[in-house]
C-alpha positions in Angstrom: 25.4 -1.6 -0.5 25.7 1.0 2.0 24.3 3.8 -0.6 20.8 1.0 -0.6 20.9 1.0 3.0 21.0 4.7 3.4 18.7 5.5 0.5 15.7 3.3 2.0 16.6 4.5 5.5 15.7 8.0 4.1 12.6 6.7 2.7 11.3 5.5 5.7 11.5 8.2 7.0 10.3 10.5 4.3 7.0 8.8 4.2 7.1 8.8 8.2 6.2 5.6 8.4 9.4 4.6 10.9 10.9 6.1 14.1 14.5 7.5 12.3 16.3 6.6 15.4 14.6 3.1 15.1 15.4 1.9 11.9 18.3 -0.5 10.8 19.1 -2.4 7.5 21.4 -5.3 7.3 22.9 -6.8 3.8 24.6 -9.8 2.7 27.7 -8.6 0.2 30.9 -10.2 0.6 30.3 -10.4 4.6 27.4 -9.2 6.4 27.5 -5.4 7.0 24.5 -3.5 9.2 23.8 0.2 9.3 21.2 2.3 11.6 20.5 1.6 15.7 23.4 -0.7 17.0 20.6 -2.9 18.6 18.5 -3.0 15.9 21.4 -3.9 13.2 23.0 -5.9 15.2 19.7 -8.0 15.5 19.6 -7.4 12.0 23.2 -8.7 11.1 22.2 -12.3 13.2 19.1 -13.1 12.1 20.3 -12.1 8.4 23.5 -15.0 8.6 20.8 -17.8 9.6 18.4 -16.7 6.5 18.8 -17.6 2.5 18.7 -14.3 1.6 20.5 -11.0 1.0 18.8 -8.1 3.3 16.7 -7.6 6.3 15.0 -4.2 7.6 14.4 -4.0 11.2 12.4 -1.3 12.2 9.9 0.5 14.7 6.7 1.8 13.3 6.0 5.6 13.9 2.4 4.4 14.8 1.9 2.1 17.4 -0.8 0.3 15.1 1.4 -3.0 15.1 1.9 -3.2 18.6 -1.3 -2.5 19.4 -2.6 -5.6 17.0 -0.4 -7.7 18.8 -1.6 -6.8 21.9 -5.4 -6.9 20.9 -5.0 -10.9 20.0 -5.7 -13.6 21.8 -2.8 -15.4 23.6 -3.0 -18.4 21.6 -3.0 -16.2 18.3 0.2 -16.7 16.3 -0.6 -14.2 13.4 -3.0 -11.5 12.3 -4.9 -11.6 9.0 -5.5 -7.9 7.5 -8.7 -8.3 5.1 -6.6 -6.2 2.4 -5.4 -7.0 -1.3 -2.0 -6.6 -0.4 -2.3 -9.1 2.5 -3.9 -11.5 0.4 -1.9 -11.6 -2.2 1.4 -10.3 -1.3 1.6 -11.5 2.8 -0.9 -13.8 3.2 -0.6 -14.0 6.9 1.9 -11.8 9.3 2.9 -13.7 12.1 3.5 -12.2 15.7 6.1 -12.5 18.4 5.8 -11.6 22.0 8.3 -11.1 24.2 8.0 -14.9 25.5 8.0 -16.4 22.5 11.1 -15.2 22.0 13.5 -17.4 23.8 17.4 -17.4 25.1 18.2 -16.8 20.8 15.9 -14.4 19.9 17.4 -13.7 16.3 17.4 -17.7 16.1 13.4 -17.5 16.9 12.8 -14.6 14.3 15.2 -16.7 11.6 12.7 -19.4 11.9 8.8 -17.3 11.7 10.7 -14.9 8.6 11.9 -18.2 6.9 8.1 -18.7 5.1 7.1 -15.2 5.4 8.2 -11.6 4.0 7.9 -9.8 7.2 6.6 -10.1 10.6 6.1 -8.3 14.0 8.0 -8.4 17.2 7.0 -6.9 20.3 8.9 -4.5 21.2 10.8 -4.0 18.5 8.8 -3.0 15.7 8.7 -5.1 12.4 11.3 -7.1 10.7 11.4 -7.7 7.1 13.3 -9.8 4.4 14.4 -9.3 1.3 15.2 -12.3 -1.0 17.8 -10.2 -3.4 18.1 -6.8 -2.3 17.5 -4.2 -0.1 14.9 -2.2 -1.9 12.7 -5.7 -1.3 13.3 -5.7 2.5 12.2 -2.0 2.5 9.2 -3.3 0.0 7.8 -6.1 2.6 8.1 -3.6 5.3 6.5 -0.9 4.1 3.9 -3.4 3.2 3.6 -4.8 6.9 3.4 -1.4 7.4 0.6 -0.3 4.9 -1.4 -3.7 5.8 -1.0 -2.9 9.6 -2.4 0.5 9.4 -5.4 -0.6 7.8 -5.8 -3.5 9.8 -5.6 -1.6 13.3 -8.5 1.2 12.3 -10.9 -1.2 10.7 -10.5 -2.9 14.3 -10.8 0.0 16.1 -13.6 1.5 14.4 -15.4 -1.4 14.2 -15.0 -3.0 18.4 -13.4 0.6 20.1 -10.2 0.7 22.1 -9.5 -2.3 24.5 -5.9 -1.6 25.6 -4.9 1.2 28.2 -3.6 4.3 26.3 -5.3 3.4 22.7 -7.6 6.6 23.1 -4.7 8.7 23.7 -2.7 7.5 20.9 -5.2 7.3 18.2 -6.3 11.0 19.3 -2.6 11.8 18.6 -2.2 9.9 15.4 -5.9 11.9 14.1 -4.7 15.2 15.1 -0.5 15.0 15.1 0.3 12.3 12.6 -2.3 12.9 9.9 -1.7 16.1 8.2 -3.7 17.8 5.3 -4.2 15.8 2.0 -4.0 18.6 -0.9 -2.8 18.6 -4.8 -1.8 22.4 -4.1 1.6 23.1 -4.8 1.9 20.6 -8.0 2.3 21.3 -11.6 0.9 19.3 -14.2 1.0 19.4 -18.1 -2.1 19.9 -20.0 -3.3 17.3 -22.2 -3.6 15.9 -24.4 -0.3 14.9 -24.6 1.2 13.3 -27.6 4.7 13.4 -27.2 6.5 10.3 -25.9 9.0 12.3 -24.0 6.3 14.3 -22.5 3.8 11.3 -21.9 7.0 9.7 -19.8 8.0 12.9 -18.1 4.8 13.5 -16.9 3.7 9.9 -15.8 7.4 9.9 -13.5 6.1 13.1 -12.0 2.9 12.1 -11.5 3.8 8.9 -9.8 6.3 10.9 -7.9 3.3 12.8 -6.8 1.2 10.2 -5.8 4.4 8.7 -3.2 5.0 11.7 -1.7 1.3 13.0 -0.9 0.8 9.3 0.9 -1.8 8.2 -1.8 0.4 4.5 -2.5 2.7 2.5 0.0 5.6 0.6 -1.3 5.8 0.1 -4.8 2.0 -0.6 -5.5 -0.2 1.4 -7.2 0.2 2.1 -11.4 -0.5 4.7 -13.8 -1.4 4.8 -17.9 -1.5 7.2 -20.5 -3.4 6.4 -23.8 -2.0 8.0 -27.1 -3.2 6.6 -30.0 -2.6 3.1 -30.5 -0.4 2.8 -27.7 -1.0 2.5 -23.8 2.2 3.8 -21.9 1.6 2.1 -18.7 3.6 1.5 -15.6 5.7 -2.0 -15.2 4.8 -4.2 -13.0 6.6 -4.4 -9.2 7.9 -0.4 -10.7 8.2 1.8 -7.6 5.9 4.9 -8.8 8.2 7.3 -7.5 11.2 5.8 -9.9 9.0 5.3 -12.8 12.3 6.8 -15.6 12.8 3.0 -17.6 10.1 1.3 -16.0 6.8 2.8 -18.3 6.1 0.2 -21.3 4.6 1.5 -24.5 1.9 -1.0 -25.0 0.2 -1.5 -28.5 -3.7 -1.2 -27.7 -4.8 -4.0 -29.9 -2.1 -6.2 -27.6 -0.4 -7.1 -31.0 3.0 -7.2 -28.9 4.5 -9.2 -26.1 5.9 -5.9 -25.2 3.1 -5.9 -22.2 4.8 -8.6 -21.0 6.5 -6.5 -18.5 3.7 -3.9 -18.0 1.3 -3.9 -14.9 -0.5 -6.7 -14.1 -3.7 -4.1 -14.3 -3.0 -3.6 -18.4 -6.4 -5.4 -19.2 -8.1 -3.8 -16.5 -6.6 -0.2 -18.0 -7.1 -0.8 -21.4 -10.9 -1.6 -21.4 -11.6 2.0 -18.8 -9.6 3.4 -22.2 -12.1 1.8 -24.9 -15.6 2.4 -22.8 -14.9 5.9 -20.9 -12.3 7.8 -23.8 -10.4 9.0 -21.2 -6.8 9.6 -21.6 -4.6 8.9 -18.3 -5.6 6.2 -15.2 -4.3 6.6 -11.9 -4.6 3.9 -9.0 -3.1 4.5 -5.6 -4.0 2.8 -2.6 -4.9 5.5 -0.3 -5.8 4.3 3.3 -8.8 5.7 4.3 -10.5 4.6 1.3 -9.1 0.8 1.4 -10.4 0.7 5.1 -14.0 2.4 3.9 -14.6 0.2 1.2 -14.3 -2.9 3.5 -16.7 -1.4 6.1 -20.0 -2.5 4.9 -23.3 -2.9 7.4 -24.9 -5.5 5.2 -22.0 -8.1 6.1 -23.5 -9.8 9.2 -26.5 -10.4 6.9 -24.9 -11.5 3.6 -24.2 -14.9 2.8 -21.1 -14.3 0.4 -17.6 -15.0 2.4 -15.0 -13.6 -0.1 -16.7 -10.0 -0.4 -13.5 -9.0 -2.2 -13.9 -11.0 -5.6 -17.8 -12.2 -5.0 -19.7 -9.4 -3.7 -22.2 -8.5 -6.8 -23.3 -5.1 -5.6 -22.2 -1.8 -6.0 -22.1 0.1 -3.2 -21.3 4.2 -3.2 -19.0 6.4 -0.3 -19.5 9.8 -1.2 -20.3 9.5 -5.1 -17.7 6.9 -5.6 -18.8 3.8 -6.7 -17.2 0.4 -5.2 -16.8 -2.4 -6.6 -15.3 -6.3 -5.8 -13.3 -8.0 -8.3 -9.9 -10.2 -8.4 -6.8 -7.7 -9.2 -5.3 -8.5 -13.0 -7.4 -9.8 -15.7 -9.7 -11.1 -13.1 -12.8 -9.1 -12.0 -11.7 -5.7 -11.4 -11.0 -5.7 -15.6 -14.8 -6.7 -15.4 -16.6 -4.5 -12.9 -14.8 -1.4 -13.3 -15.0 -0.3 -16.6 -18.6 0.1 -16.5 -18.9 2.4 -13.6 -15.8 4.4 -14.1 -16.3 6.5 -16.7 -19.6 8.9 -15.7 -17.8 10.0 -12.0 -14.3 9.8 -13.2 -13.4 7.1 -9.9 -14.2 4.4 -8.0 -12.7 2.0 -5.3 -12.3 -1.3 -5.7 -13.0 -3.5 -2.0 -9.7 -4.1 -0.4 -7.4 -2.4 -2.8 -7.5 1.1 -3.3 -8.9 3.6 -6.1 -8.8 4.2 -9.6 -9.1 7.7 -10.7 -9.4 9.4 -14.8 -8.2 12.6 -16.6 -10.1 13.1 -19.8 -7.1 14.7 -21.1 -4.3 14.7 -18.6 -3.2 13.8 -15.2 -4.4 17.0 -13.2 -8.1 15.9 -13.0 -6.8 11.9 -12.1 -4.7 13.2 -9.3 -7.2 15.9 -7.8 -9.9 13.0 -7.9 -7.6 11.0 -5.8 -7.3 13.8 -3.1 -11.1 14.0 -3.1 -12.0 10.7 -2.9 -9.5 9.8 0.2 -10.2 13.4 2.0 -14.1 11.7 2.1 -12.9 8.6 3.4 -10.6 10.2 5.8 -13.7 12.6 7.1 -16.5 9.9 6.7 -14.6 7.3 8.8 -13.8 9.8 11.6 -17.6 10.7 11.4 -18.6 7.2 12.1 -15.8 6.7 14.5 -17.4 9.5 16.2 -21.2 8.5 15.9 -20.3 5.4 17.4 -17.6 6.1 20.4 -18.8 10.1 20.9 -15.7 11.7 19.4 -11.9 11.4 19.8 
């Protein structure tokens, strides 16, 4: 248990997402052992014994994006609602605890909000998250809180400015400290086609690799797909892409297999880009900028639709990418992306993130997912600074 705790630890901090002298794990085995900041884990360790399950990540953001929410809401708001496809589907809400809500039993407080929910925020200390079975899911609903929080805080920002004393300072630091430059240099990628299955897997677990480690997915979203034939090799579904090795699912294109039954819940979506742009490999990543871009949309105060993320009938374009709405799965991103995918080679789908091609291999896929989140990044720090006169 300790060898979880310390390899999610490290990834925390690899994708610099949490403080590393902030972060603490705690785990049910035969008694309840904590590692990482005594106060933290010993937090951890209580609120853990009055929960039915079997890990908890407690943990202070690198970004004070979570905080900040929590400040920016009203004093009778218990939660806040990121407009996101994770949120929606994954979180749903994530609730929010001030120091006063806390109580004389603090870890008795936070037991009870993380009873219902996968992960929450506590001022002052950061977010807390559960996990049901193990400890890669407590790291899982962090990151998440984390991912969701992020693009929660700059649609905000952008959208009604700073409204808490040192905001400016911080989000200055964040766009010229935190960020750093978005690049495929430096990666090596086969040539395609490929038809060798050993290749097709080696390269797919590098490739995913890639994508974690450049900051193009959070968590274990995101998928990838290779077409060979009359197979699909496509990503599993809830497979972290940075351990893709026994977690890629050779998937007969004419679906004459249950064998998909494990594969990413994006297989129909996948396998009709495949059949109407003759691409070989699909990459989707959830890049930040770009799921914060394709939610900022002027026509909104004017528009009758409500759900923009599975009813909006337009296509809108950022930079040459088209964007699309549509329900994750079979729902409507399977219908709306297909038929404006295959001329640019990309698009973003509202709330979610992007979906890039390689004709023959995964270079072309991964540089077009640099591209298109280097023009969010630039195009929302352009209309940040339209709007507010600069940084």
């Amino acid at each position: 248990m300790y060898d979880q705790i310390e390899k999610y630890s490290r990834k925390l901090i690899a994708d610099r997402s949490a403080l590393p002298e902030k972060i603490a794990f705690a785990a049910q085995d035969d008694v309840v052992i904590a590692a990482g900041d005594p106060v933290l884990s010993r937090l951890a360790a209580s609120v853990l014994g009055r929960l039915n399950c079997l890990a908890l990540c407690a943990a202070a953001p690198a970004l004070p994006f979570a905080r900040f929410l929590l400040q920016r809401a009203g004093a009778g708001e218990r939660e806040i609602v990121p407009r996101d496809t994770e949120t929606r589907t994954f979180l749903h809400d994530i609730p929010i605890l001030r120091r006063t809500d806390l109580g004389s039993d603090p870890a008795e407080t936070i037991a009870r909000f993380l009873g219902n929910r996968k992960g929450i925020i506590v001022e002052d200390m950061g977010i807390i998250a559960n996990g049901a079975l193990t400890v890669e899911q407590a790291f899982i609903n962090w990151s998440s809180v984390f991912h969701s929080t992020f693009i929660k805080y700059l649609e905000d920002v952008v959208e009604h400015g700073f409204r808490l004393p040192g905001e400016a300072r911080a989000f200055n630091d964040f766009r010229t400290e935190w960020l750093m430059p978005l690049t495929a240099s430096g990666l090596k990628f086969r040539q395609g086609p490929l038809s060798a299955k050993a290749d097709i897997l080696d390269e797919m677990a590098r490739v995913g690799r890639y994508t974690v480690e450049r900051g193009l997915v959070d968590s274990f979203f995101g998928n990838i797909s290779y077409s060979n034939g009359d197979l699909i090799y496509i990503s599993q579904t809830a497979s972290s892409l940075d351990e893709l090795a026994g977690c890629i699912d050779p998937v007969p294109f004419d679906n004459s297999s249950t064998i998909g039954i494990t594969a990413s819940s994006e297989l129909v979506a996948h396998r009709r880009i495949f059949e109407t742009s003759g691409c070989r490999a699909i990459l989707h990543g959830h890049p930040r900028f770009a799921v914060v871009m394709s939610m900022l949309c002027h026509e909104k105060e004017h528009c009758a639709i409500t759900d923009c993320w599975k009813d909006c009938p337009k296509v809108r374009v950022l930079g040459g990418t088209p964007v699309v709405a549509g329900e994750i799965g079979a729902g409507g991103i399977a219908r709306n992306l297909p038929p404006v995918i295959g001329e640019p080679g990309r698009a973003i789908v509202y709330g979610h993130g992007v979906f890039t091609l390689g004709r023959n291999g995964f270079e072309e896929a991964f540089q077009a997912l640099v591209d298109v989140e280097n023009w969010c990044r630039e195009e929302y720090f352009r209309r940040f600074d339209e709007r507010y006169g600069g940084s």
